[in-house]
C-alpha positions in Angstrom: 0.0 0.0 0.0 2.7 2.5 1.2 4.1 1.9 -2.5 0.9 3.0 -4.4 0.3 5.8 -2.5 3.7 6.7 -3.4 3.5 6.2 -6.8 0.0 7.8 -7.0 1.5 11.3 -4.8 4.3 11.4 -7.1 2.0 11.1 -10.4 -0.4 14.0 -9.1 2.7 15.9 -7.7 4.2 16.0 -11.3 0.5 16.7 -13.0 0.5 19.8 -10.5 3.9 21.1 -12.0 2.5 20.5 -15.4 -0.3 22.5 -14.9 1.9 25.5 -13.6 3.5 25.2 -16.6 0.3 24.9 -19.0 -1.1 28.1 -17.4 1.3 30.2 -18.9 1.6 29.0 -22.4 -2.4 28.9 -23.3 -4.3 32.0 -24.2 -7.5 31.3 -21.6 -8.3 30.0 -18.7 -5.2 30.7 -17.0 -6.5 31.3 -13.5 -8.2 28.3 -12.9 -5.7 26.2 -14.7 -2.9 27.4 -12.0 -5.0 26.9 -9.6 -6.0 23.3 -10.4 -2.2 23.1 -10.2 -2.2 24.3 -7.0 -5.1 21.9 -5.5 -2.9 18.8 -7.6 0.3 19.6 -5.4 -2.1 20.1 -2.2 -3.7 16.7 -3.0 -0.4 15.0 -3.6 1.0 16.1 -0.1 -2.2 15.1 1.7 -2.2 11.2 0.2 0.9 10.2 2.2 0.0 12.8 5.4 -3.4 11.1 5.5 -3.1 6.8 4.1 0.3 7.0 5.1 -0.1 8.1 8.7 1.0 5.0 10.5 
């Protein structure tokens, strides 16, 4: 378990930098792109605080 949570933090950790980066080369939507990227690197720090607590 300890190793899919892992894996699953890192992926949405990596989608959140993505996203960062995807707000500032399209032409709309900026905001709420950057800050989906925002709640994706929230989410991927909360997976191991919260399954991984013991």
């Amino acid at each position: 378990m300890n190793v899919v949570a892992f894996i699953i933090a890192l992926a949405v950790f990596i989608l959140g930098f993505w996203l960062f980066g995807l707000a500032f080369t399209v032409t709309a939507l900026q905001g709420p792109i950057f800050i989906a990227g925002i709640v994706a690197i929230c989410v991927s720090l909360a997976i191991p605080f919260h399954w991984l607590r013991n």
